[in-house]
py3Dmol code that shows the C-alpha trace and the ligand (Angstrom):
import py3Dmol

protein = """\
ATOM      1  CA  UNK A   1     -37.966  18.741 -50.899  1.00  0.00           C
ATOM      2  CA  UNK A   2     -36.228  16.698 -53.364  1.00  0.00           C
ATOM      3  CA  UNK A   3     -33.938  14.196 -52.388  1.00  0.00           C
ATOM      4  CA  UNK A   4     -30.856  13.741 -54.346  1.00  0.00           C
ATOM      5  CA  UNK A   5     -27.517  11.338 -53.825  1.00  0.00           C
ATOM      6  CA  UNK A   6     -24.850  13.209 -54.287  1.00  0.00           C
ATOM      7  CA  UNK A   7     -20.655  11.560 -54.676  1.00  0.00           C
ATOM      8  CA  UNK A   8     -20.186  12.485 -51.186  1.00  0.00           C
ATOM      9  CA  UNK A   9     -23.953  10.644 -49.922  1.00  0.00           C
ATOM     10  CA  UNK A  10     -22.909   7.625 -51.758  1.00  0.00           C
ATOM     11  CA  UNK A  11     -19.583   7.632 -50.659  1.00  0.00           C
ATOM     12  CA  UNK A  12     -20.887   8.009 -47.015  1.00  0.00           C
ATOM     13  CA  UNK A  13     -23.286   5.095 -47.364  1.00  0.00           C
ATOM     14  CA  UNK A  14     -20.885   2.852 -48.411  1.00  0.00           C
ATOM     15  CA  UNK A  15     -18.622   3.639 -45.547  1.00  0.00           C
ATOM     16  CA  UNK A  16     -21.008   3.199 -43.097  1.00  0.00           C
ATOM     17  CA  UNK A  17     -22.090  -0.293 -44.367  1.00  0.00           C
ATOM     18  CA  UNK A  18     -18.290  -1.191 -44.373  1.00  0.00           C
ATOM     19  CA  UNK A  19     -17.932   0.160 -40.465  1.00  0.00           C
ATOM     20  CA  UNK A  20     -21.349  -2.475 -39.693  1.00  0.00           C
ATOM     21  CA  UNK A  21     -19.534  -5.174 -41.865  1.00  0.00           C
ATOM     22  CA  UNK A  22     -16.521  -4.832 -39.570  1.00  0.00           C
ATOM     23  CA  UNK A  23     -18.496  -4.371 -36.544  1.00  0.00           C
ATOM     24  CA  UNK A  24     -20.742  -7.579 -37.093  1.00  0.00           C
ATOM     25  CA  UNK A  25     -17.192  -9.232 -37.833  1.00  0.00           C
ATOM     26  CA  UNK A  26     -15.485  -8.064 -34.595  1.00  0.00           C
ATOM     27  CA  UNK A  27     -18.574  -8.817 -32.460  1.00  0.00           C
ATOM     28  CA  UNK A  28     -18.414 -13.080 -34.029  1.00  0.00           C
ATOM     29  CA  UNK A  29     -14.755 -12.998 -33.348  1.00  0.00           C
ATOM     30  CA  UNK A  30     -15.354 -12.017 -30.105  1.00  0.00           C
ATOM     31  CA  UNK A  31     -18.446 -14.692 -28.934  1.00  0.00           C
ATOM     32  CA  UNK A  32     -15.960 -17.056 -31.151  1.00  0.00           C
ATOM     33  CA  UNK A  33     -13.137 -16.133 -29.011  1.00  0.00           C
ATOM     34  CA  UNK A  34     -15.401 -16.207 -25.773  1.00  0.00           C
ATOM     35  CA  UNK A  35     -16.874 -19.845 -26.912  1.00  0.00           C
ATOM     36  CA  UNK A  36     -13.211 -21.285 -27.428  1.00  0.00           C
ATOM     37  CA  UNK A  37     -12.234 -19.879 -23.729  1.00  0.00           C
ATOM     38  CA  UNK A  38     -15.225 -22.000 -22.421  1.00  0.00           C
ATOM     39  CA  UNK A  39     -13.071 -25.031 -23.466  1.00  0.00           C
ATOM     40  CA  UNK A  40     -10.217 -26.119 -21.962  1.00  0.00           C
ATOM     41  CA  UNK A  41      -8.493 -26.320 -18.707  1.00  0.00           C
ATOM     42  CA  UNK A  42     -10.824 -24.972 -16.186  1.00  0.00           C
ATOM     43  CA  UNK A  43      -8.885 -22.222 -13.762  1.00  0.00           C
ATOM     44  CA  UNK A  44      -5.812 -21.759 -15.914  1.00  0.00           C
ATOM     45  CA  UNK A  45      -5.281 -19.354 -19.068  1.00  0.00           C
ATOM     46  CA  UNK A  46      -5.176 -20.511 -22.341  1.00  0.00           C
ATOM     47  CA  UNK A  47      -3.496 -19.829 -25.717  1.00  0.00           C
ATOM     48  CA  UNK A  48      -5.998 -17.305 -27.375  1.00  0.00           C
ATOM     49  CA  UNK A  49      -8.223 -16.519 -25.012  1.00  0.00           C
ATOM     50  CA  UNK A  50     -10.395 -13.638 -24.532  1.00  0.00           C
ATOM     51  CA  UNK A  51     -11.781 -11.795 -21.735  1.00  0.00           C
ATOM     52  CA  UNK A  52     -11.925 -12.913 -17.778  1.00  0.00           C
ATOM     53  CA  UNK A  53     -11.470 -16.535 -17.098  1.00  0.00           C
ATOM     54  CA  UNK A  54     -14.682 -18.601 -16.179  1.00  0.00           C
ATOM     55  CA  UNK A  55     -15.743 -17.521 -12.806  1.00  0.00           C
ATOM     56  CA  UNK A  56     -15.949 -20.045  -9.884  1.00  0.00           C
ATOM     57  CA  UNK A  57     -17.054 -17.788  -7.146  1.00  0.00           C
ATOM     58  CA  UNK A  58     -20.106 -15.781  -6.638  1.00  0.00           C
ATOM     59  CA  UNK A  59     -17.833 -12.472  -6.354  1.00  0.00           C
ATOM     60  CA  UNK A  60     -15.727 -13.341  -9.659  1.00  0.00           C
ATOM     61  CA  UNK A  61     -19.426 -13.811 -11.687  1.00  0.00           C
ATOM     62  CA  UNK A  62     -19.778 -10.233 -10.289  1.00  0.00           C
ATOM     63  CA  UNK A  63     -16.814  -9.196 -11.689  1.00  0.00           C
ATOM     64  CA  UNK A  64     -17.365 -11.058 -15.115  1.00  0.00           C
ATOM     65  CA  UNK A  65     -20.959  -9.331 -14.986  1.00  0.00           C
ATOM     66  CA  UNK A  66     -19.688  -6.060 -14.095  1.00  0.00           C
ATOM     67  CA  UNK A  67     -16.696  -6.180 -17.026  1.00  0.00           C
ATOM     68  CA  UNK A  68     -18.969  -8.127 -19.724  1.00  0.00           C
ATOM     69  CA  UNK A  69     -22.294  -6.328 -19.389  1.00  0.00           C
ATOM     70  CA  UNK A  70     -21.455  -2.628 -18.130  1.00  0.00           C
ATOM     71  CA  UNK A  71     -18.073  -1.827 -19.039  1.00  0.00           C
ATOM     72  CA  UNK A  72     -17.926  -2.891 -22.127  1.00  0.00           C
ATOM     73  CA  UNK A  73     -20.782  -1.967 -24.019  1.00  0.00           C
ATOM     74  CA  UNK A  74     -20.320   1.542 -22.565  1.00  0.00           C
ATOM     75  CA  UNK A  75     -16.868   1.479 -24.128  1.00  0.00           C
ATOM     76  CA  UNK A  76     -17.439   0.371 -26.847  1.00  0.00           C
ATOM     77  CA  UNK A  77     -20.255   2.261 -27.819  1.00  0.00           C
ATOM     78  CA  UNK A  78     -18.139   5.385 -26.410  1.00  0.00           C
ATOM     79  CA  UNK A  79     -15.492   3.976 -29.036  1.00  0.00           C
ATOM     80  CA  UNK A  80     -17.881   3.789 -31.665  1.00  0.00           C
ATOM     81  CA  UNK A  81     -19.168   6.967 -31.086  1.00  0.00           C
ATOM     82  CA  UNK A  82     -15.719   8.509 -30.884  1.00  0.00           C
ATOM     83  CA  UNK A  83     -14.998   7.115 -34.497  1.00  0.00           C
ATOM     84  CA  UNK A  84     -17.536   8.070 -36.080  1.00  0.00           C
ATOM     85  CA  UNK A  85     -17.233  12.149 -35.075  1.00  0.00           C
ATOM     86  CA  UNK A  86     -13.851  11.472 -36.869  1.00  0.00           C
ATOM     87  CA  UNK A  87     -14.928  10.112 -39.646  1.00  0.00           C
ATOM     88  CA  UNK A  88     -18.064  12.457 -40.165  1.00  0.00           C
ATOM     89  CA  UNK A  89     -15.306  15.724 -39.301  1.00  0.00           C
ATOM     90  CA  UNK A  90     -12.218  13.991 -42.194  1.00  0.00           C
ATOM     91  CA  UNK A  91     -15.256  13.421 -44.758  1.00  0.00           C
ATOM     92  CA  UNK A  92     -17.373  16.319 -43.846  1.00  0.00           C
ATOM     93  CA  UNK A  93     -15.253  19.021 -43.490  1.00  0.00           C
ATOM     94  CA  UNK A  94     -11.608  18.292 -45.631  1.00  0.00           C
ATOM     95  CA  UNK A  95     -10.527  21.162 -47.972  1.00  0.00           C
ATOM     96  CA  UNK A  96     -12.778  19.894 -50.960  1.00  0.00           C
ATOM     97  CA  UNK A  97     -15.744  20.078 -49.668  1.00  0.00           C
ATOM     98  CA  UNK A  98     -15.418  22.777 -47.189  1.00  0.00           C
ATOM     99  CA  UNK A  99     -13.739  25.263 -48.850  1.00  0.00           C
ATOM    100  CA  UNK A 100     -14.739  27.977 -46.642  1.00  0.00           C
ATOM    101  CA  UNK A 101     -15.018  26.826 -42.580  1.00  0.00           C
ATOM    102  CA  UNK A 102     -17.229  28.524 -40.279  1.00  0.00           C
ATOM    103  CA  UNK A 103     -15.713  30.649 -37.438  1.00  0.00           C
ATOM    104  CA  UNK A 104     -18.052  29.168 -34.687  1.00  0.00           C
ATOM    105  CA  UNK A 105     -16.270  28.613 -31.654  1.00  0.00           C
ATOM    106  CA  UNK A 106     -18.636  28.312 -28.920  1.00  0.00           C
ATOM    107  CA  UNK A 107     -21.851  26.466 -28.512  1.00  0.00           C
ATOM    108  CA  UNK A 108     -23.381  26.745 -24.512  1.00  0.00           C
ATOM    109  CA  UNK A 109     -25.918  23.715 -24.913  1.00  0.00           C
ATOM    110  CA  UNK A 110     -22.989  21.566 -26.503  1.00  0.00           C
ATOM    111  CA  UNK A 111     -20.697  22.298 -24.225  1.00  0.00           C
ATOM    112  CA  UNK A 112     -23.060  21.227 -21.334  1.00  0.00           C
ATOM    113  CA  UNK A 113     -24.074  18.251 -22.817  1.00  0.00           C
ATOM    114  CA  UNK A 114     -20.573  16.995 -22.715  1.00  0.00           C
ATOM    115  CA  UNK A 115     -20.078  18.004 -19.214  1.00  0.00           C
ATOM    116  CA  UNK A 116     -23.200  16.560 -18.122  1.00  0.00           C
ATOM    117  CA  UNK A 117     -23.313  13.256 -20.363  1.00  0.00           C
ATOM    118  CA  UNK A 118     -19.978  11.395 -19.264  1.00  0.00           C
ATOM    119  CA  UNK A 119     -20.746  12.714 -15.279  1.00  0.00           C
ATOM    120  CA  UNK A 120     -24.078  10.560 -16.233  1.00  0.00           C
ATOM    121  CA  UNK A 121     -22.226   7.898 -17.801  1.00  0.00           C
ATOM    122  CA  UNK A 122     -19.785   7.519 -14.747  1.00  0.00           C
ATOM    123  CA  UNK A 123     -22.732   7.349 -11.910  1.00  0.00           C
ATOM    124  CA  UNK A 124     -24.314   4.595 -14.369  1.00  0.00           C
ATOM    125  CA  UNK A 125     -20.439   2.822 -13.485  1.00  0.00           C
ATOM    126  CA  UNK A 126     -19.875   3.426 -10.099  1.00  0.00           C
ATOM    127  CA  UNK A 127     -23.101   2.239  -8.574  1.00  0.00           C
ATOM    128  CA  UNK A 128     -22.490  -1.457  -9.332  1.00  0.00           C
ATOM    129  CA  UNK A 129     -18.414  -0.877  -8.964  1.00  0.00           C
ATOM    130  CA  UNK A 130     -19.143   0.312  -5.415  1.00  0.00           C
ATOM    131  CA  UNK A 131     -21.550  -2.837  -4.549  1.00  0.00           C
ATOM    132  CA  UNK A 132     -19.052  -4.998  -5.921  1.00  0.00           C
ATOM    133  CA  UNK A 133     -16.407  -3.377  -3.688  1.00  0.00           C
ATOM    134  CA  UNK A 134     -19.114  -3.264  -0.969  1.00  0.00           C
ATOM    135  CA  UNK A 135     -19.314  -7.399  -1.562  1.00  0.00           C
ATOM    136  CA  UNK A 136     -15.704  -8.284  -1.995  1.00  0.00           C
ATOM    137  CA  UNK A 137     -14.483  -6.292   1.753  1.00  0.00           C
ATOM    138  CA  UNK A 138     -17.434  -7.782   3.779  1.00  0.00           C
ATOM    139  CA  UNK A 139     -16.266 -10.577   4.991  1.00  0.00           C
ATOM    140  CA  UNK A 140     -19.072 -13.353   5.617  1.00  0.00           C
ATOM    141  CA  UNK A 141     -19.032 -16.300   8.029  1.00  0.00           C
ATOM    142  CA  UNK A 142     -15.886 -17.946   7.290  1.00  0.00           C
ATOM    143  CA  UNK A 143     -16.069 -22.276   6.934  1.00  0.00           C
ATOM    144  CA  UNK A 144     -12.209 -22.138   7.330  1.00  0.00           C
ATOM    145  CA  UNK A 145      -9.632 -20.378   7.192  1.00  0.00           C
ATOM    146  CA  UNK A 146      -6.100 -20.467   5.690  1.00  0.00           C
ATOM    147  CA  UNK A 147      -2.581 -17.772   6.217  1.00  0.00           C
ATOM    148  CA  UNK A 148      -0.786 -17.248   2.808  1.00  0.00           C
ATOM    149  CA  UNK A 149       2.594 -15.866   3.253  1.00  0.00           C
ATOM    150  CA  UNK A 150       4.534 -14.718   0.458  1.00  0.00           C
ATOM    151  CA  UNK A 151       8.244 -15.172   1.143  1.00  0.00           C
ATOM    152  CA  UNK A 152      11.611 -14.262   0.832  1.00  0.00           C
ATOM    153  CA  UNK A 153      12.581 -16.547  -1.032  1.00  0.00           C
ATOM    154  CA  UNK A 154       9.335 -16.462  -3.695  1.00  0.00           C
ATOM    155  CA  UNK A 155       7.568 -18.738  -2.653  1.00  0.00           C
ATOM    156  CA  UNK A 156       4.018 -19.014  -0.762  1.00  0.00           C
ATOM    157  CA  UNK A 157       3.432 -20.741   2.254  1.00  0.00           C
ATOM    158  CA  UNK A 158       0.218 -21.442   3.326  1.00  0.00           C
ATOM    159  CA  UNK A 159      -0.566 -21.798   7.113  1.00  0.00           C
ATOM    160  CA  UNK A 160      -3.880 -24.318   8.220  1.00  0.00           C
ATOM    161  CA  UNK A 161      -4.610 -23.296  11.697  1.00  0.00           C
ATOM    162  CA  UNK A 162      -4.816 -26.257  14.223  1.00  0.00           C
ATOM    163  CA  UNK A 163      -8.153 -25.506  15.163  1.00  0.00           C
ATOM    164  CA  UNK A 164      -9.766 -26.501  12.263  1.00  0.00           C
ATOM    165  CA  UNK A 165      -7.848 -29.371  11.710  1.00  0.00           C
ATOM    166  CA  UNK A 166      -4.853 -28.286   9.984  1.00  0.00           C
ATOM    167  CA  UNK A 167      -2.052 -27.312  12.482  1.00  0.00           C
ATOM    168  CA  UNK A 168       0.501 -27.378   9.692  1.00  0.00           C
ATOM    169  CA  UNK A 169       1.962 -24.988   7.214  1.00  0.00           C
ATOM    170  CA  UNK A 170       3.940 -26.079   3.618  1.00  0.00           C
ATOM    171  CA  UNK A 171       5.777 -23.675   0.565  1.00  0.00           C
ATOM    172  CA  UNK A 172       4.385 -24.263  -2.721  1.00  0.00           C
ATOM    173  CA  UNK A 173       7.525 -24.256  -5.278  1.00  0.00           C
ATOM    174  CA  UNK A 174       7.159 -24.286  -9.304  1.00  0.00           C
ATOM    175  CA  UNK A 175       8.186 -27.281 -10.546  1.00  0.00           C
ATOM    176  CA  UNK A 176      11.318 -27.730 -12.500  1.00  0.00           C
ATOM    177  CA  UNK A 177      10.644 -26.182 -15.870  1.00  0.00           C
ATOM    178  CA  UNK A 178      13.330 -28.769 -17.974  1.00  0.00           C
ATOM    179  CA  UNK A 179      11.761 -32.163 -16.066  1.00  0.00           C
ATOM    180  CA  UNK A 180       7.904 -30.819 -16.190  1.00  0.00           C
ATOM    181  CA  UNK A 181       5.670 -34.622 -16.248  1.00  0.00           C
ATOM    182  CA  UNK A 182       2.991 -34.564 -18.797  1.00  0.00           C
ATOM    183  CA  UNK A 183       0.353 -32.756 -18.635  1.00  0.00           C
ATOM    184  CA  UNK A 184       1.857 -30.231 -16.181  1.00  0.00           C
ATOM    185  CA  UNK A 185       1.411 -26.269 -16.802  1.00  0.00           C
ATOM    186  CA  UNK A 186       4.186 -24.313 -17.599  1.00  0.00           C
ATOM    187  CA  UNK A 187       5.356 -22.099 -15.468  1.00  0.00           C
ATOM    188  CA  UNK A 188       1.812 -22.630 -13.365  1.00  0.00           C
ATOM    189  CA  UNK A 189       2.183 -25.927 -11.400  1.00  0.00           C
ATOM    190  CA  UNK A 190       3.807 -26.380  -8.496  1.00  0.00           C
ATOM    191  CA  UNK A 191       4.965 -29.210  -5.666  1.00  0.00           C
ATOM    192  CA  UNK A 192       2.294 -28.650  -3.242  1.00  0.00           C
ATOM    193  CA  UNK A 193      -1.375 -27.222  -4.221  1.00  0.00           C
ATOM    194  CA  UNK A 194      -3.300 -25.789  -1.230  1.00  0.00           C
ATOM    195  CA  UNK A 195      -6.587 -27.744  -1.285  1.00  0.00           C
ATOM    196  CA  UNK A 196      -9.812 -26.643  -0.083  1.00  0.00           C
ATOM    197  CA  UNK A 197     -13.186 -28.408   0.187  1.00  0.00           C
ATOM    198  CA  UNK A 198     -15.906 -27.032  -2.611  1.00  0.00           C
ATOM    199  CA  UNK A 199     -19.003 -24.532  -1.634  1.00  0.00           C
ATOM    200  CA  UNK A 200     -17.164 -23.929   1.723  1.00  0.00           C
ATOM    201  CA  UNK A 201     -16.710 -19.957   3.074  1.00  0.00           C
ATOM    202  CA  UNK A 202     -13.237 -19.779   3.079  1.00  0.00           C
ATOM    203  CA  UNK A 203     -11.441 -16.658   4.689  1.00  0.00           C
ATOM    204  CA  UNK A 204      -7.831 -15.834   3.274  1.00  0.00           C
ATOM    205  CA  UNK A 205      -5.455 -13.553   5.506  1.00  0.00           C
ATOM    206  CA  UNK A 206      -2.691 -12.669   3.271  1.00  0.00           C
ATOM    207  CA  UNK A 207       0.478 -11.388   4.474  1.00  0.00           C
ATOM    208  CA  UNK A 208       4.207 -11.386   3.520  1.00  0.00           C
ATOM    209  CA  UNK A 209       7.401 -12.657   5.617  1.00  0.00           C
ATOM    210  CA  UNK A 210       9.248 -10.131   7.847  1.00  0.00           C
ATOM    211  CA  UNK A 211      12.482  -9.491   5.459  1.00  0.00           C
ATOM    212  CA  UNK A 212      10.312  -7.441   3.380  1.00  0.00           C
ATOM    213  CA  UNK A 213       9.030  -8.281  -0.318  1.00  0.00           C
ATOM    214  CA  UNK A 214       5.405  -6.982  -1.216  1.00  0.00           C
ATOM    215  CA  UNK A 215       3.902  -9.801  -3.397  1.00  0.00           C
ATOM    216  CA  UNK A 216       0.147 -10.031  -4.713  1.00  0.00           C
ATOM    217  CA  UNK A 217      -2.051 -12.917  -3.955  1.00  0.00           C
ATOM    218  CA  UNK A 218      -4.255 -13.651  -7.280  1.00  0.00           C
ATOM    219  CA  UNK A 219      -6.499 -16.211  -8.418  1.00  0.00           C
ATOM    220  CA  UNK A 220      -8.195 -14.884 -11.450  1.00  0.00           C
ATOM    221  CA  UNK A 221     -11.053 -17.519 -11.413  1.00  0.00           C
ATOM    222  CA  UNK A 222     -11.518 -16.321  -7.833  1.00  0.00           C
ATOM    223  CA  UNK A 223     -11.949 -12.553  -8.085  1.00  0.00           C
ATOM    224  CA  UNK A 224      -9.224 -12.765  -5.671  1.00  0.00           C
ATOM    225  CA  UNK A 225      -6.460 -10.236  -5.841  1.00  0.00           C
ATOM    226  CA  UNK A 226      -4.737  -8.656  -2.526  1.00  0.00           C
ATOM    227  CA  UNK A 227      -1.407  -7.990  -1.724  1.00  0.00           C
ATOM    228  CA  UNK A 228       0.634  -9.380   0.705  1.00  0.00           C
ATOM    229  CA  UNK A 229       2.594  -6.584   2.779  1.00  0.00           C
ATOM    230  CA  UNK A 230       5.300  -7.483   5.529  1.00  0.00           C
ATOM    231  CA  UNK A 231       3.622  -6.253   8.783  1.00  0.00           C
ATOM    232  CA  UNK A 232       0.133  -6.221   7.834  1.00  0.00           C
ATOM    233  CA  UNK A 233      -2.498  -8.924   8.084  1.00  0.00           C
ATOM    234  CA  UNK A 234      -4.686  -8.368   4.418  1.00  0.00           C
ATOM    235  CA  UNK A 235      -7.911 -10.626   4.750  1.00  0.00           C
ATOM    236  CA  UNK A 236     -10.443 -11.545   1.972  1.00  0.00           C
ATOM    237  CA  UNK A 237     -12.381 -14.783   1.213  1.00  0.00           C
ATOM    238  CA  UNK A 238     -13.864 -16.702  -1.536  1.00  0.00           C
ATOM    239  CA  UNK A 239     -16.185 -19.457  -1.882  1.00  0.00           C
ATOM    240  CA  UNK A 240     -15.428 -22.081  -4.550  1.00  0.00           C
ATOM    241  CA  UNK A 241     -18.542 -23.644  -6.173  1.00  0.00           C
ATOM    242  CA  UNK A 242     -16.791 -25.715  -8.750  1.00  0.00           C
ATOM    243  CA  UNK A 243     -14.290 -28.672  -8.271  1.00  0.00           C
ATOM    244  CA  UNK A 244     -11.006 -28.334 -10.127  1.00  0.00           C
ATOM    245  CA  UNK A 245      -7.945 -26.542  -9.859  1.00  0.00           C
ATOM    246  CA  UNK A 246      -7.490 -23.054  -9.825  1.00  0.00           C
ATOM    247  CA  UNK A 247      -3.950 -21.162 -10.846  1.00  0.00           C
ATOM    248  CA  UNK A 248      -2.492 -17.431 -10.273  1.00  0.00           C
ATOM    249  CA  UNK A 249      -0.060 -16.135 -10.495  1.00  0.00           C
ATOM    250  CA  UNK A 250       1.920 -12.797  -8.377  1.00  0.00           C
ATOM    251  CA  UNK A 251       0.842  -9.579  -9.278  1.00  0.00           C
ATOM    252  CA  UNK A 252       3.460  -7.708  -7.909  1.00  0.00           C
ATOM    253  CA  UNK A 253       6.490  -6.956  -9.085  1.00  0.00           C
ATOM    254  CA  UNK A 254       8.396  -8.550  -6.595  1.00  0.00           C
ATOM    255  CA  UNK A 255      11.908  -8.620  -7.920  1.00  0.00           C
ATOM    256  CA  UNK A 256      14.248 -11.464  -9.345  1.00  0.00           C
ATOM    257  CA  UNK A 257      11.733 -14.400  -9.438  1.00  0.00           C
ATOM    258  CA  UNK A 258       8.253 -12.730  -9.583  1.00  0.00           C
ATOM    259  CA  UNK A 259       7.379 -14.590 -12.376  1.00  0.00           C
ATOM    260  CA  UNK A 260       8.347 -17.975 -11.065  1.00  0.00           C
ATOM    261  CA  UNK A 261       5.623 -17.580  -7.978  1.00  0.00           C
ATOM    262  CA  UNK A 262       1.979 -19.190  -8.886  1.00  0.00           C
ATOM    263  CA  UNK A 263      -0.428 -19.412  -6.368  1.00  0.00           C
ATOM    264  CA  UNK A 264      -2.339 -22.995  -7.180  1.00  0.00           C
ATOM    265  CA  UNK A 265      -5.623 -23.842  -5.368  1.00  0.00           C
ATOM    266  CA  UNK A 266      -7.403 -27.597  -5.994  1.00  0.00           C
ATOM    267  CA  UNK A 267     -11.013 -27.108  -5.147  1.00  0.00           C
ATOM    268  CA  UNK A 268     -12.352 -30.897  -3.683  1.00  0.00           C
ATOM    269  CA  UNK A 269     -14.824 -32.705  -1.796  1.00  0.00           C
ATOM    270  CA  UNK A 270     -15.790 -32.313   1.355  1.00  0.00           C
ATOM    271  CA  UNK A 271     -14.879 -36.170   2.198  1.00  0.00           C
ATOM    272  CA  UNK A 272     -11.451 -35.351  -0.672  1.00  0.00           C
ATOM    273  CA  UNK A 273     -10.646 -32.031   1.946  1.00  0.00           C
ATOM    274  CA  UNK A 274     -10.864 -34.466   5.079  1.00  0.00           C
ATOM    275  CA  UNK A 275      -8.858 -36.872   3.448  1.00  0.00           C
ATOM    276  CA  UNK A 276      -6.317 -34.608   2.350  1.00  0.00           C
ATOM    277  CA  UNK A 277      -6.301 -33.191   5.861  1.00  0.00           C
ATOM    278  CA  UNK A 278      -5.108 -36.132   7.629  1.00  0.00           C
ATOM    279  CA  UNK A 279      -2.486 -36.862   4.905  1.00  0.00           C
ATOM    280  CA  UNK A 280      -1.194 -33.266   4.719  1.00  0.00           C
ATOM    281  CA  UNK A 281      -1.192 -33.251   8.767  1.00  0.00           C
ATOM    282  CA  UNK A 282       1.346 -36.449   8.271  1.00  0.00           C
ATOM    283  CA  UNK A 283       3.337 -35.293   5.523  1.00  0.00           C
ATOM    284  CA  UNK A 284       3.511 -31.861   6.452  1.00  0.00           C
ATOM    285  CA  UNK A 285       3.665 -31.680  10.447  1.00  0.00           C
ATOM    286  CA  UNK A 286       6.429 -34.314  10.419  1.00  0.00           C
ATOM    287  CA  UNK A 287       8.949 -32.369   8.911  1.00  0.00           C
ATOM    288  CA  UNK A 288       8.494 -29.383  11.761  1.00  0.00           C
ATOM    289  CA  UNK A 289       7.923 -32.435  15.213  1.00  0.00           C
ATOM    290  CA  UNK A 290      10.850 -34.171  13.582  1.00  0.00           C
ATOM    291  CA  UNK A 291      13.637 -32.076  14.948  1.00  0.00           C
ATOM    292  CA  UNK A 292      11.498 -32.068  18.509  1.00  0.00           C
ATOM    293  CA  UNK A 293      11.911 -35.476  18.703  1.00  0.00           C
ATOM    294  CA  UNK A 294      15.300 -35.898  17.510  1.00  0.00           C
ATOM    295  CA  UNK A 295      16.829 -33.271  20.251  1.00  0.00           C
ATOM    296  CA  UNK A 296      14.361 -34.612  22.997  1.00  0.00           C
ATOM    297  CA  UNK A 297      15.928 -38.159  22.317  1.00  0.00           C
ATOM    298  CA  UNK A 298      19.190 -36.693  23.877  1.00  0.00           C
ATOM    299  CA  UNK A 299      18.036 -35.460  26.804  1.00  0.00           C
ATOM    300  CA  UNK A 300      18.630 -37.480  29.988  1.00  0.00           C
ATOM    301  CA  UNK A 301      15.541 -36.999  32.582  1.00  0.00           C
TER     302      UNK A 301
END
"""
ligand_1 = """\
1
CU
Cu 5.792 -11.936 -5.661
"""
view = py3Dmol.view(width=600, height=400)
view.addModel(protein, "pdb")
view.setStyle({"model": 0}, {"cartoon": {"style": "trace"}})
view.addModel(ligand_1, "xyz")
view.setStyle({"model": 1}, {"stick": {}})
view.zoomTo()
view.show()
């Protein structure tokens, strides 16, 4: 058989070196991209970045693992694929040079194929979705625990039982936007960041106050997302194995000042936590035994 390059073959080749040019591109932009998100402010987003944020938890490298090395090679070879059928069918078979189509409508063994391939392709997904699932609702052996309430008023407070220390609760509020000191976040930091000690088991029940917002609890470096519905207690947990300080915001749309709601976590020390503690018990426990006092002062025994 004799092998000749016709227009068309050459105009084929061509394009398909251009489509490996632009993939080879794309694929440096995006370890580029990835590399410049490494940098930075650990736990909060950044201008440019791309993909998940660095994960912190064993449950959020899960995630990262799950995203980064199943979903999206199988979409973007699906993509690829996708593409190139188009390309092939506006090349292969335009007026010019198919000037007669064929009136084939039916092929069984195609048609089964692409029945049976993406039913394939989806098992291949939901095995490691469902483990990750599987891992994020069991709940292990807490260290500690800690109640986030979103409020009324858009705000979170967060609840330290007395058992373990705590026996307090404070709102987290963003800070004033026009007065932010340097080096703040916009729209990220707030008064009072809920601190909790570093490789510690830490069990989250998430609700919302009685008058009735829903608001979503997230902290993206986490793999922690769960909503916070008046009436019911939502629990889930994470386990922090990197010091810093860690920012989401609501996920819900919660009405007038959804956006002005971040959820802050500083991951510390253990000795930092326990320091914290007995300042936090101080600061924070004061303001609720201070009107206890003041009306027990009045009272004649
Ligand atoms: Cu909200």
């Amino acid at each position: 058989m004799k092998f000749q390059m016709t227009g068309a073959d050459a105009a084929r080749a061509k394009l398909s070196r251009a489509f490996a040019t632009a993939g080879a591109a794309f694929t440096g932009w995006v370890l580029l991209a990835g590399a410049a998100a490494a940098q930075g402010v650990l736990g909060a987003p950044r201008p440019g970045q791309m993909g998940l944020p660095e994960p912190v938890t064993p449950i959020a490298r899960e995630m990262n693992f799950f995203h980064d090395a199943i979903l999206l090679p199988i979409i973007t070879v699906i993509c690829l694929f996708v593409l190139a059928l188009l390309v092939i069918v506006v090349a292969k078979f335009d007026e010019k040079a198919n000037a007669t189509p064929s009136r084939t409508t039916h092929h069984t063994g195609l048609e089964v194929a692409w029945t049976i391939i993406p039913v394939l392709i989806l098992l291949v997904i939901a095995v490691p979705s469902f483990r990750l699932l599987n891992h994020q609702l069991t709940m292990p052996d807490a260290d500690m625990t800690i109640k986030v309430t979103g409020n009324s008023s858009w705000a979170w407070t967060w609840t330290y039982p007395k058992e373990e220390g705590g026996g307090f609760e404070f709102q987290t509020r963003l800070l004033e936007q026009d007065k932010l000191p340097a080096g703040k976040l916009k729209l990220l930091d707030v008064d009072n960041e809920a601190v909790v000690p570093v490789n510690k088991t830490v069990r989250l029940q998430i609700t919302a106050d009685v008058v009735g917002i829903i608001h979503s609890f997230v902290i993206p470096s986490f793999g922690v997302r769960m909503d916070a519905v008046p009436g019911r207690l939502n629990e889930t947990w994470f386990r922090a194995e990197k010091e810093g300080v860690y920012y989401g915001q609501c996920s819900k749309l919660c009405g007038k000042d959804h956006a002005y709601m971040p959820a802050v976590i500083r991951v510390v020390s253990e000795q930092e936590y326990k320091a914290w503690l007995v300042k936090a018990r101080k600061e924070f426990a004061a303001v609720e035994d201070a009107p206890v006092r003041l009306a027990d002062a009045g009272v004649s025994r």
